[in-house]
C-alpha positions as CSV (number, residue, x, y, z in Angstrom):
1,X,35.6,-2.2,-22.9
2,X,34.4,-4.5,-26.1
3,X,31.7,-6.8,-26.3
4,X,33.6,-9.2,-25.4
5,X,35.3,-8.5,-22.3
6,X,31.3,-7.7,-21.0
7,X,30.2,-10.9,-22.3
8,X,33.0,-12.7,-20.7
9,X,32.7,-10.8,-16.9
10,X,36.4,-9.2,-17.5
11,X,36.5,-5.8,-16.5
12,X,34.1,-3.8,-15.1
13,X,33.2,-2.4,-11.0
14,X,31.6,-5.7,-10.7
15,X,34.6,-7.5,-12.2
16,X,35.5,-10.1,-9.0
17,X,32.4,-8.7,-6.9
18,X,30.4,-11.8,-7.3
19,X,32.2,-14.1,-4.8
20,X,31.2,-17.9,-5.0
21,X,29.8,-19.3,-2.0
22,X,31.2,-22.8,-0.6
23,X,29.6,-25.3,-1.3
24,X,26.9,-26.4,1.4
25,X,27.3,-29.1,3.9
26,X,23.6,-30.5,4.2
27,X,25.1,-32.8,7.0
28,X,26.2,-30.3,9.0
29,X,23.3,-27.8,8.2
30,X,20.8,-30.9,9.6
31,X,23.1,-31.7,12.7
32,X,22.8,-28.5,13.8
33,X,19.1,-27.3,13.0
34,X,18.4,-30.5,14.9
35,X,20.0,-29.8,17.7
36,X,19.0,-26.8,18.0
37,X,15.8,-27.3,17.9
38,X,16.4,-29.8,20.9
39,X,18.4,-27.3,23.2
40,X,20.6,-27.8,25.6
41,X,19.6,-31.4,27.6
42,X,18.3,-32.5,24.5
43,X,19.6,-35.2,22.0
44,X,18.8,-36.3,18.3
45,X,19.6,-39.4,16.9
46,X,22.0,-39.8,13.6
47,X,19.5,-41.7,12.1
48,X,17.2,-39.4,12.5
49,X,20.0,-36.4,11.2
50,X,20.6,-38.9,8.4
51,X,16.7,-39.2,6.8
52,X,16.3,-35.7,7.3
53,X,19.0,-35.3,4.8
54,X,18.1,-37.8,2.7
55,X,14.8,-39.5,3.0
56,X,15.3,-42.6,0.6
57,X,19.2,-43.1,0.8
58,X,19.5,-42.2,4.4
59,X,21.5,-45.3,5.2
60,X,24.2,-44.2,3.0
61,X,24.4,-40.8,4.8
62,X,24.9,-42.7,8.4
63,X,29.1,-42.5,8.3
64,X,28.8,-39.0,6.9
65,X,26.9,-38.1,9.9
66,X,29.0,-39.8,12.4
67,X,31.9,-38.0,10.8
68,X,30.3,-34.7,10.7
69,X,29.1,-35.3,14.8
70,X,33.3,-36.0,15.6
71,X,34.4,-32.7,13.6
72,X,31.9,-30.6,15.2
73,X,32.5,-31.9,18.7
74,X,36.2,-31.1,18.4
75,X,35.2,-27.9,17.1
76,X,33.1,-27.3,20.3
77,X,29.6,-27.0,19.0
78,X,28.2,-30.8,19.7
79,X,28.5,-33.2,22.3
80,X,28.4,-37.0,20.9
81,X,26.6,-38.7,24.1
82,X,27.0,-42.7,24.7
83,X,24.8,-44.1,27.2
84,X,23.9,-40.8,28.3
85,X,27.7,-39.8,29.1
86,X,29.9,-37.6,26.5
87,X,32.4,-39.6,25.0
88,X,35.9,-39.1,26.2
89,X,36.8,-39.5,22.6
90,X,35.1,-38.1,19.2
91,X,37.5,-40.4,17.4
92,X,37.0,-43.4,18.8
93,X,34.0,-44.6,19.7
94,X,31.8,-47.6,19.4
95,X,28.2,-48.2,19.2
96,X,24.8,-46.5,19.9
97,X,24.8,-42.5,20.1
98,X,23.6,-39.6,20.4
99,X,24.3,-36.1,19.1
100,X,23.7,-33.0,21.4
101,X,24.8,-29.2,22.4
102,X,26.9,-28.7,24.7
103,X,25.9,-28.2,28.5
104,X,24.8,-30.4,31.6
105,X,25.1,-34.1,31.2
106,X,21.8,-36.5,30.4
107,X,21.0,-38.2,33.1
108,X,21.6,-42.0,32.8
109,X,18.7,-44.2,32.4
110,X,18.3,-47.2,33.2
């Protein structure tokens, strides 16, 4: 194999080893640390998602999260909560929410 070849990764055992990785979704990465860390019962708000993932430009990040929340609740791994009920629809909704695991119902308060 020349110089070449080496210096341009052709060639070689590790020739197509190194696999890229996809790109991150910070979004989705906060969304879920958060509500894990909350458990089962337990909600976080997007604001709250959305500052964690960017503390000066958080209000930019507020549709990504809600759009995030709706892909992973049809995937199965949050609950979007509206006054304390899930939504009967991820993809539309209106208003104040809340992001949670799946489980029991929050109770309703008043």
């Amino acid at each position: 194999m020349s110089d070449k070849e080496i210096e341009d990764g052709a060639g070689g055992a590790d020739a197509g080893a190194k696999k890229k990785k996809p790109p991150a979704n910070p979004v989705k990465e906060a969304i879920l640390k958060m509500v894990h860390e909350k458990g089962v019962g337990g909600v976080v708000s997007p604001t709250h998602v959305a500052q964690l993932v960017s503390e000066e430009k958080w209000q930019r990040v507020l549709k990504d999260v809600r759009a995030e929340a709706v892909r992973l609740m049809k995937s199965g791994h949050v609950v979007i909560y509206r006054k304390g009920r899930p939504v009967e629809n991820p993809d539309n909704f209106r208003g104040v929410y809340k992001i949670g695991l799946p489980g029991k119902p929050l109770p309703r308060s008043a």
